[in-house]
N, C-alpha and C positions, 0 to 999 in steps of 0.2 A: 504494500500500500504506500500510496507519495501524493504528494499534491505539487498540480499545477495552480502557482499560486500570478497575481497581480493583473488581472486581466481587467477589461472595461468591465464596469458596474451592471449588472443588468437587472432587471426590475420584471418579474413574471410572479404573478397569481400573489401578490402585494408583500413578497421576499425578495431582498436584492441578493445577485448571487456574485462573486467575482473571483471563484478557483472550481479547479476539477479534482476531485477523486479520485486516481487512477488506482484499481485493483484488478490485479492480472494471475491468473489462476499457474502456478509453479509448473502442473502436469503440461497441461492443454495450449498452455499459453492463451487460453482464453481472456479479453478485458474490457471494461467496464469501465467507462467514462461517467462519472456523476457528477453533478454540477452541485455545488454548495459557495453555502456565506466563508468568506475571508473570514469570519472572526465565530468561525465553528465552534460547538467549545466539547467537552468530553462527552459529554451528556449528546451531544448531538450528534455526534461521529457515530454514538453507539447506536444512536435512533434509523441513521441513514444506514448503517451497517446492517442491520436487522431487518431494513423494507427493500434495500437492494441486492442484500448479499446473502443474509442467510434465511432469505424467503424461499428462494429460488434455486441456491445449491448448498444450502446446509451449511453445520459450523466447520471449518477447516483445522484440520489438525496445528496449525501453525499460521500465524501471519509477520510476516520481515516489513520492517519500515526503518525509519531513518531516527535520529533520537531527539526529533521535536520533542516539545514538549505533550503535545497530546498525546504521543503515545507511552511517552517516559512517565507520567502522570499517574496519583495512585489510584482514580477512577478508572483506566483504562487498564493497569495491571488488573484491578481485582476484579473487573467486566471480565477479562481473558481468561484470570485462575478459573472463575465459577464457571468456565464454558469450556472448558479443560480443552484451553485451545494456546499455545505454548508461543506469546511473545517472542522473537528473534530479531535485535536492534542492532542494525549495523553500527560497525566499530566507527570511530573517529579519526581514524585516519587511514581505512576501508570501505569508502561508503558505496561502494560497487558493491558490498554484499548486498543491495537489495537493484542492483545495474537492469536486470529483466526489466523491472517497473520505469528505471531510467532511461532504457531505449526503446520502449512504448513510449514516454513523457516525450522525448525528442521527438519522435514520426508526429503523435499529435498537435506540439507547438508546429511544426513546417506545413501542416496540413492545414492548420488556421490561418497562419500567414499568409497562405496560398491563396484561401477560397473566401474568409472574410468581406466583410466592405470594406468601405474606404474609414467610417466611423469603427469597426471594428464591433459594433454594438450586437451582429448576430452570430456570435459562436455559440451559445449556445442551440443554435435553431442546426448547427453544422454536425454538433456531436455525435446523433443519433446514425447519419450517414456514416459518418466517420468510425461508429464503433461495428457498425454492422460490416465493413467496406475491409477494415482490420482484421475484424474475426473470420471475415471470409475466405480471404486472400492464403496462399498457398505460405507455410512456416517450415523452409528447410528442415527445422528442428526437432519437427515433431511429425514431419512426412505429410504434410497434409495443410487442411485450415483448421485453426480453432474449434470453432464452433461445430465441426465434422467431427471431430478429436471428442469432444462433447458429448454431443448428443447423437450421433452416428449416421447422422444424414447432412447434408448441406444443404441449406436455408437456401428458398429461392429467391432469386434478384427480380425476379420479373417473370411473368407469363409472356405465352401470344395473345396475339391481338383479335378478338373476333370480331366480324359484323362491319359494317359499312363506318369508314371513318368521320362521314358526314355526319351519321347520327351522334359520333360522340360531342359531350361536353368540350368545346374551346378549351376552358382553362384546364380543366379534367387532363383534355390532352396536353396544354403545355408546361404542365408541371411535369405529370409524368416523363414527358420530354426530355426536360429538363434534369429530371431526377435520376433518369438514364444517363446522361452525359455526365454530371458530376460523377456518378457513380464512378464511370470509365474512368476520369480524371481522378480518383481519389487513390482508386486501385494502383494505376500506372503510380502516383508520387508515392505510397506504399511501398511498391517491388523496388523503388531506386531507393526507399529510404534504408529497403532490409538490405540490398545489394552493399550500398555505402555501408553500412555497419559491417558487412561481412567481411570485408576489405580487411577492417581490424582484427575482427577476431579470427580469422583462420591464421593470421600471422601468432595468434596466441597471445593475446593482448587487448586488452580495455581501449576503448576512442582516447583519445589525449587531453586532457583539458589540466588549466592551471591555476592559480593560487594567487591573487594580489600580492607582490612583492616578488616573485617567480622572474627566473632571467630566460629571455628566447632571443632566438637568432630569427630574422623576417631572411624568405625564401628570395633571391632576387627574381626567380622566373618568369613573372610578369612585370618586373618594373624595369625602367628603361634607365641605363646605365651610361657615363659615360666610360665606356668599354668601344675599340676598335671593335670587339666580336665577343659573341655570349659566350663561345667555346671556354675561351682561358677567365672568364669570370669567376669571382668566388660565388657558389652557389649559397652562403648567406654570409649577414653581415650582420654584424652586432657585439655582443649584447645588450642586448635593451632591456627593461624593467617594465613588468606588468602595473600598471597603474590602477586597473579597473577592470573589472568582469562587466560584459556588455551585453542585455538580453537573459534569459531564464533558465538557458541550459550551455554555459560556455561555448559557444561557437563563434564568439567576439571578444574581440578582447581592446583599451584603451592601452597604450603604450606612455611610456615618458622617454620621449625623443627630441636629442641636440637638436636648436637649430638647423647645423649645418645639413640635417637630412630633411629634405626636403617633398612628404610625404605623409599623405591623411594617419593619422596615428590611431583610429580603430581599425583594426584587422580583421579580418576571419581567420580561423583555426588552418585552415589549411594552407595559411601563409607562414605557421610561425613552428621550429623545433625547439625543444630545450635543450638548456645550454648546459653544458658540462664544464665545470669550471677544471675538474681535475687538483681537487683541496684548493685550488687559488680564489680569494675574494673579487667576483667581479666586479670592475670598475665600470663606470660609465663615464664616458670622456668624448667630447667633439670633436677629436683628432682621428678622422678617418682617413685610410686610403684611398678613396674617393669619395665623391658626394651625390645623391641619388638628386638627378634634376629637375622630376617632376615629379606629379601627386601620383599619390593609388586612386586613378583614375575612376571616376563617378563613370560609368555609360550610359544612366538614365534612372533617371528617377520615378518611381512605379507609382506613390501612389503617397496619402498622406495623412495623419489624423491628429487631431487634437485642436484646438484655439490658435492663432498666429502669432501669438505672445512666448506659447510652450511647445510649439508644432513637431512633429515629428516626420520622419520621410523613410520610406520604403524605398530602399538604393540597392540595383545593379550593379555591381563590381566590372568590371572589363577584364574581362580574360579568367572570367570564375562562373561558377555551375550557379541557376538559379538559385539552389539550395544554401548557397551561401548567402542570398540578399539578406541584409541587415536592415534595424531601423535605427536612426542616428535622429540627433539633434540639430537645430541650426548652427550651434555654435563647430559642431564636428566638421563642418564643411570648408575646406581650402579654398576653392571657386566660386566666391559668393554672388559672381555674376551668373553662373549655371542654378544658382538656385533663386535668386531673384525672376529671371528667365520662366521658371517652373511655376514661383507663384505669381508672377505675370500670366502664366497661359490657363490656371483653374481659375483665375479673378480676384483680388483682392479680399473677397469677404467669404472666401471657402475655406 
């Protein structure tokens, strides 16, 4: 069990809700996205756990979470003892022992980023696709889909169509339409998001992420150098100092970079290795062998929410997989004339 926590407020059946629940069943990989209040409290965990979890599949021998306090909590232990269901709280400084629920967490944040609006106001209205679309989809892991793994049939996506299309309902039809198309879409960013995780672990090894205070080397592969030829380039340069965790499951990061470098200082993950100091204290010093001459180029800005005061931007990276767009601040951007430009082209009062 983990929550995705910080999301827009949402306001349904006169509860405001602004995290997800994510519980993912150990066997099956079965999961379950529930939507709850940011300011849950033990009492309430136990309520939601009882109408979503063990209505429907019973008490589980065991549940792994992370060592918040609602589970650390002595409400919550002694709900577990009486249900002789055996707590398991990830270490502190192993918090992969509960990673399963971590790379569910991840698919679900890129999958909101994805299909959201612009306000960001309808995730929850996305989840219900999204958990069906997950449990559907084919899990290396376990040979199969979830939800097959389960219950021992595979839930239909959809019938055919009978009878003249004229008599159907308009909207009838273009919802369902539409519900088929996201679907297709939701599936495809799934398979890329289990492929990219595979990546890591068949190498035998967790996704990478790091630590505020953490030294990394940034990848030159996509920045433009002055180098006669990429061949004899250092393939990174640094060390630099993580300043800042950017976004809800490390795949950003803020950097603290010299002057002399000259380049957008939030990253993506897949720009940046750790540094090995090899016992020596890393310095940080403005004295490079050379100096990177342009930004970590913007290619376009997707899309954007918030007030114009505290706005935020959904940004394509140049020479990076969608999966890495970020969402930055105004203050993150080098190019203030490309963003001016962008809020020139939605209008002033968007």
């Amino acid at each position: 069990m983990d929550f995705i926590t910080d999301l827009p407020p949402v306001r349904c059946e006169k509860k405001i809700y602004s995290s997800i629940l994510v519980v993912v069943d150990r066997l099956t990989r079965y999961a379950r996205y529930i939507p709850v209040s940011s300011r849950i409290s033990s009492d309430g965990l136990a309520d939601v756990f009882l109408r979503e979890i063990f209505k429907h599949y019973g008490m589980p021998d065991g549940i792994v979470s992370d060592r918040g306090s609602l589970f650390t909590g002595h409400f919550w232990a002694t709900f577990c003892h009486l249900l002789h269901c055996k707590r398991r709280l990830s270490t502190s400084f192993h918090p992969q022992t509960d990673g399963q629920t971590e790379r569910v967490n991840q698919t679900i944040e890129q999958y909101l980023r994805t299909f959201c609006n612009k306000e960001q106001s309808d995730w929850m209205d996305k989840l219900p696709l999204a958990e069906f679309t997950y449990n559907t989809s084919y899990h290396d892991t376990v040979k199969g889909a979830p939800a097959e793994v389960l219950m021992g049939y595979q839930p239909r996506s959809k019938g055919h169509v009978k009878g003249q299309l004229e008599t159907f309902s308009t909207r009838a039809r273009d919802r369902v339409r539409g519900l088929g198309e996201l679907h297709e879409r939701t599936a495809l960013l799934i398979t890329r998001a289990q492929e990219r995780q595979a990546r890591y672990y068949n190498k035998g090894r967790e996704p990478m992420s790091f630590q505020e205070g953490d030294w990394v080397l940034i990848s030159t592969k996509t920045l433009p150098l002055r180098r006669p030829t990429k061949k004899l380039t250092e393939k990174y340069v640094g060390p630099y100092q993580i300043e800042q965790i950017v976004g809800g499951h490390r795949l950003a990061y803020r950097l603290r970079l010299p002057s002399t470098v000259k380049i957008h200082n939030v990253l993506p993950i897949s720009s940046l290795e750790p540094y090995r100091s090899r016992g020596q204290q890393p310095v940080e010093t403005e004295d490079h062998p050379f100096m990177i001459e342009s930004t970590y180029d913007v290619e376009q800005i997707l899309d954007h929410c918030g007030p114009r005061s505290r706005r935020r931007y959904l940004v394509k990276w140049k020479g990076h997989e969608d999966e890495e767009n970020s969402w930055v601040s105004r203050s993150d951007f080098v190019d203030k004339e490309f963003l001016v430009d962008y809020d020139r082209s939605v209008g002033r009062g968007a």
